[in-house]
C-alpha positions as CSV (number, residue, x, y, z in Angstrom):
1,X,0.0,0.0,0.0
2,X,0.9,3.5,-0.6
3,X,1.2,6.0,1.9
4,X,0.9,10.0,1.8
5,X,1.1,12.3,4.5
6,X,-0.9,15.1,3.9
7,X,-0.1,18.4,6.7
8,X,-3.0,21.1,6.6
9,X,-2.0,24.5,7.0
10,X,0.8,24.2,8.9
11,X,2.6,26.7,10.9
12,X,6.0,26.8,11.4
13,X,8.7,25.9,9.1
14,X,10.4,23.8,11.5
15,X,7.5,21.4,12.0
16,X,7.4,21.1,7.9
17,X,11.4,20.2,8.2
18,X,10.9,17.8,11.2
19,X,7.7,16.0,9.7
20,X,9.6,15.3,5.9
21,X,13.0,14.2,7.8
22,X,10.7,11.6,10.0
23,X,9.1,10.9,6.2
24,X,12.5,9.6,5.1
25,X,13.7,8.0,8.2
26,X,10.8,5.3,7.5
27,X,10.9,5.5,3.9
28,X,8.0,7.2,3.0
29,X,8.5,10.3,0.1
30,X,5.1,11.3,-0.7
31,X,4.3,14.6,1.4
32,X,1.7,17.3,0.4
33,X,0.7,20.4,2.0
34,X,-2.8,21.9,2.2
35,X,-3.2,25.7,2.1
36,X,0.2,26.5,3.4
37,X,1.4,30.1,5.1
38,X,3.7,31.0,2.0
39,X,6.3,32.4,3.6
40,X,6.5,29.3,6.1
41,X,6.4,26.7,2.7
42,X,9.0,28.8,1.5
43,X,11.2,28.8,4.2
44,X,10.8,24.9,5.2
45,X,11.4,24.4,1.2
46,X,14.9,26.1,1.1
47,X,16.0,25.3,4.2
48,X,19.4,23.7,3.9
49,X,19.3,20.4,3.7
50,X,15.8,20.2,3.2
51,X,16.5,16.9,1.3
52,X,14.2,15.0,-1.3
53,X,11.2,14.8,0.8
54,X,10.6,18.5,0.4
55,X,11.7,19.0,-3.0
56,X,9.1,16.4,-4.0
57,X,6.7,17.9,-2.0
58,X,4.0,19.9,-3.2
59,X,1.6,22.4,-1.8
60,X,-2.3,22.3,-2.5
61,X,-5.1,24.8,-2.2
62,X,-7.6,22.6,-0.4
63,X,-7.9,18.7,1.3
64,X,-10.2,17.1,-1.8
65,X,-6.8,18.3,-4.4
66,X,-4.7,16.6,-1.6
67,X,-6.6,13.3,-1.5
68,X,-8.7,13.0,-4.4
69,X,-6.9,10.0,-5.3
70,X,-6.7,7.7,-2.3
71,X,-8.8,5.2,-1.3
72,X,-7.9,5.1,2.4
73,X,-7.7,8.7,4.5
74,X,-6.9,8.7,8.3
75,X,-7.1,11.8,10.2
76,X,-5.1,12.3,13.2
77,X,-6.5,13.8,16.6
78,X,-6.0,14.1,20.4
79,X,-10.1,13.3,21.0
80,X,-10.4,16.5,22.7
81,X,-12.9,17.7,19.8
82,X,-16.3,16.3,19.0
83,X,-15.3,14.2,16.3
84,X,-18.7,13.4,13.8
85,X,-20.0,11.0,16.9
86,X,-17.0,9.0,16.4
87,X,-14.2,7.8,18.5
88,X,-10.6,8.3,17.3
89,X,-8.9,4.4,18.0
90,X,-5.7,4.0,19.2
91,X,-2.6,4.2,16.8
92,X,-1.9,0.2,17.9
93,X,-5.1,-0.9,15.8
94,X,-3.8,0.7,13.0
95,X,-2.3,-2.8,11.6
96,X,-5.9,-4.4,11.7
97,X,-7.4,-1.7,10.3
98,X,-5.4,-1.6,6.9
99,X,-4.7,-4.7,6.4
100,X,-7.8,-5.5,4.6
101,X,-6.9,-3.0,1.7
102,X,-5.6,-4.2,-1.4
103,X,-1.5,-3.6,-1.7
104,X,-2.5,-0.7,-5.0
105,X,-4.6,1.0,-2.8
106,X,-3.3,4.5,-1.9
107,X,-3.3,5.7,1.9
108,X,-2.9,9.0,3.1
109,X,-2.7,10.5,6.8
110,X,-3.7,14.0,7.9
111,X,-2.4,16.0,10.5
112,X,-3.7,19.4,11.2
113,X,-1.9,22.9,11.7
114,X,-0.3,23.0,15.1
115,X,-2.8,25.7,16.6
116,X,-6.0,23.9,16.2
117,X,-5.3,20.1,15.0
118,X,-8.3,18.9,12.3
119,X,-11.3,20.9,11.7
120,X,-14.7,18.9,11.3
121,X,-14.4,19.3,8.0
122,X,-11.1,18.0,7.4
123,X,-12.5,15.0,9.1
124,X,-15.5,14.4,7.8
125,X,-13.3,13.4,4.7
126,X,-11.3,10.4,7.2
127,X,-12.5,6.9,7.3
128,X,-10.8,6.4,10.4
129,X,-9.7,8.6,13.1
130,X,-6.4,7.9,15.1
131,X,-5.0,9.1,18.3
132,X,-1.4,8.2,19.8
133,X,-1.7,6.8,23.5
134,X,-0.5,10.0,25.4
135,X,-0.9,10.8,29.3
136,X,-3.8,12.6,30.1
137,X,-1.7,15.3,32.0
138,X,0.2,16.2,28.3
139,X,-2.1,14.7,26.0
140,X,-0.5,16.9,22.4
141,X,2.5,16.1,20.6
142,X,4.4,18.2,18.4
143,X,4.0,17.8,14.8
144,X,7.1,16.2,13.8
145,X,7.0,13.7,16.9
146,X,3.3,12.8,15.7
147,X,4.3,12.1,12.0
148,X,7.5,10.1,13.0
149,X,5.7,7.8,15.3
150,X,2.7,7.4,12.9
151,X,5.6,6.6,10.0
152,X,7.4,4.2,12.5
153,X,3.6,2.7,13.2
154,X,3.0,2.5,9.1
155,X,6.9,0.8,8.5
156,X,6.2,-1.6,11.5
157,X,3.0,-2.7,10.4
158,X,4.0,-3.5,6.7
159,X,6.8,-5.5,7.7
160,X,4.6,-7.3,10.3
161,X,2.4,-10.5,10.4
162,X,-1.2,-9.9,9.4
163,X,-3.9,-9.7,12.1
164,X,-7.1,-10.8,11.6
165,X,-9.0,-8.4,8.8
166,X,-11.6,-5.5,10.5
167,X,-14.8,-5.4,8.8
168,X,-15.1,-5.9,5.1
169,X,-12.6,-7.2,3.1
170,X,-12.4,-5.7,-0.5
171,X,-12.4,-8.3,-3.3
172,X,-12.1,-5.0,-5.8
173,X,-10.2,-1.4,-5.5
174,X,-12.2,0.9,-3.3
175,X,-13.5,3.9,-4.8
176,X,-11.3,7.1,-4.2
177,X,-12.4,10.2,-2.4
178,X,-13.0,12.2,-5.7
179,X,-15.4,9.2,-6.7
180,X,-17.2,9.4,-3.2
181,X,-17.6,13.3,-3.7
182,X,-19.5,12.9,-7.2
183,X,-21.9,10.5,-5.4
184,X,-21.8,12.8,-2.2
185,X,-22.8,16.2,-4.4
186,X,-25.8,13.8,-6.8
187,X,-27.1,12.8,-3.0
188,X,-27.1,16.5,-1.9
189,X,-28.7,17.4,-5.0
190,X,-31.7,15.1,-4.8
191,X,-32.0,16.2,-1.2
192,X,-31.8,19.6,-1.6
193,X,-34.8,18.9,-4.0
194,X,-36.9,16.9,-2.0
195,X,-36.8,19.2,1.2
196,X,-34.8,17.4,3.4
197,X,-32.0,19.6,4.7
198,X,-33.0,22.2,7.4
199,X,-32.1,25.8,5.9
200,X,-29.4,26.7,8.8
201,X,-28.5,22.9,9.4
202,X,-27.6,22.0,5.8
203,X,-23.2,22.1,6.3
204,X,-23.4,19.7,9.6
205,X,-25.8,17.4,7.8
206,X,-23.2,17.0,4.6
207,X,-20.5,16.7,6.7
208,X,-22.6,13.6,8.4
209,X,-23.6,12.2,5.3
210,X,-19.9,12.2,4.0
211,X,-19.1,10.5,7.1
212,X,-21.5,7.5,6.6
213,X,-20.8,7.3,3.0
214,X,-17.1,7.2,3.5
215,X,-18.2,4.4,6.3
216,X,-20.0,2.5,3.1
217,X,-16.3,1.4,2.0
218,X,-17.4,1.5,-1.3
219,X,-15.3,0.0,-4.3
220,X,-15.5,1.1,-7.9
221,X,-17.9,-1.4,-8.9
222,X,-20.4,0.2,-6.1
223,X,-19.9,3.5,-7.0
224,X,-20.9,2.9,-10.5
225,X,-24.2,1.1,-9.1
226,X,-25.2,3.6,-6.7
227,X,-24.3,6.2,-9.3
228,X,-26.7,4.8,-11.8
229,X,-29.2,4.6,-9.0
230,X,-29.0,8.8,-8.2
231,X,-28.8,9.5,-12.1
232,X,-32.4,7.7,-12.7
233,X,-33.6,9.1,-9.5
234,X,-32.8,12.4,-10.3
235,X,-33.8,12.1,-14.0
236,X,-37.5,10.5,-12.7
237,X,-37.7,13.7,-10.4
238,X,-36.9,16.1,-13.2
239,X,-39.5,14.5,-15.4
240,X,-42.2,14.6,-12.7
241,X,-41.3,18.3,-12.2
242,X,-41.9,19.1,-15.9
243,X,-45.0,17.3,-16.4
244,X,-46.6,18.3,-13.3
């Protein structure tokens, strides 16, 4: 499986250095940055040795352009926040909870800025949240630690025996993010039609419905069903519209 690590708007320039160095330690090269400070990116990029973690790297405008592609997305988080009515698991499970995706699948973790961690939204777009087992008396890392023991976690879990598979096992690729979103916006569409979101409610209730479609763990071959199921749906509705 291939991993990305994906930092959103991230602060200090350090961090960015720390986080790509703990990238290479563990062998990982694929690191993209969402919305980035520009004079921070800029700094962290021509730092010296920087090395060719951060010259790969590549900076993003928002999280969808940063993980359209993947099939997998963990967010990370300390649990302090209301997190979509779910519980972040611990970093240990994160062996079981991957194993179960094909090895061409592509992965990426998210770690927020260092002042306020994941937004609701960032995480509405994570199939799984993770937290690393802290002390309750100092329960936040810094950003760099977090990344270099999530890497170390990723690296010891690929070279490990499998565990027993969590939930569903794929017998197909699962459908990507950007493939979720099309079905996510036809849903929100018929919705919107019929009524059903409340006028000052309707953000929360997308970011809930992303939540339990991303909980679907759709492949290809289900996206193109369900798909075909909205586009009929949405073409009867239109009819119905114009002949009424």
């Amino acid at each position: 499986m291939k991993w990305r690590v994906v930092l959103v708007r991230p602060r200090n320039p350090l961090n960015i250095g720390a986080a790509a160095r703990a990238m290479a330690n563990f062998g990982f090269d694929d690191l993209v940055v969402v919305s980035p400070y520009d004079p921070v990116w800029r700094e962290a990029r021509s730092a010296v040795g920087a090395g060719k973690v951060l010259e790969k790297a590549r900076a993003v405008d928002d999280l969808p352009d940063a993980i359209g592609d993947c099939h997998f997305v963990v967010g990370t988080t300390t649990g302090s926040r209301r997190n979509l009515d779910r519980d972040p698991v611990p970093l240990t499970h994160l062996t079981s909870a991957i194993q179960k995706l094909p090895s061409q699948a592509q992965a990426a973790v998210l770690f927020g800025s260092e002042k306020t961690g994941l937004l609701n939204e960032h995480m509405s777009y994570c199939h799984l949240l993770m937290r690393i087992p802290t002390t309750a008396e100092c329960p936040s890392m810094n950003l760099g630690q977090s990344v270099a023991v999530f890497c170390y976690e990723l690296a010891r879990s690929a070279g490990f025996p499998q565990a027993a598979a969590v939930g569903r096992v794929h017998s197909s690729l699962p459908a990507n993010i950007q493939s979720l979103e099309h079905i996510l916006d036809r849903a929100a569409r018929l919705l919107d039609y019929s009524g059903y979101f409340k006028p000052k409610g309707k953000h929360a209730q997308l970011l809930k419905l992303r939540r339990l479609l991303f909980d679907l763990e759709l492949t290809n071959n289900d996206v193109r069903v369900l798909g075909g199921v909205l586009a009929q749906l949405e073409w009867k509705m239109k009819s119905a519209s114009v002949s009424g």
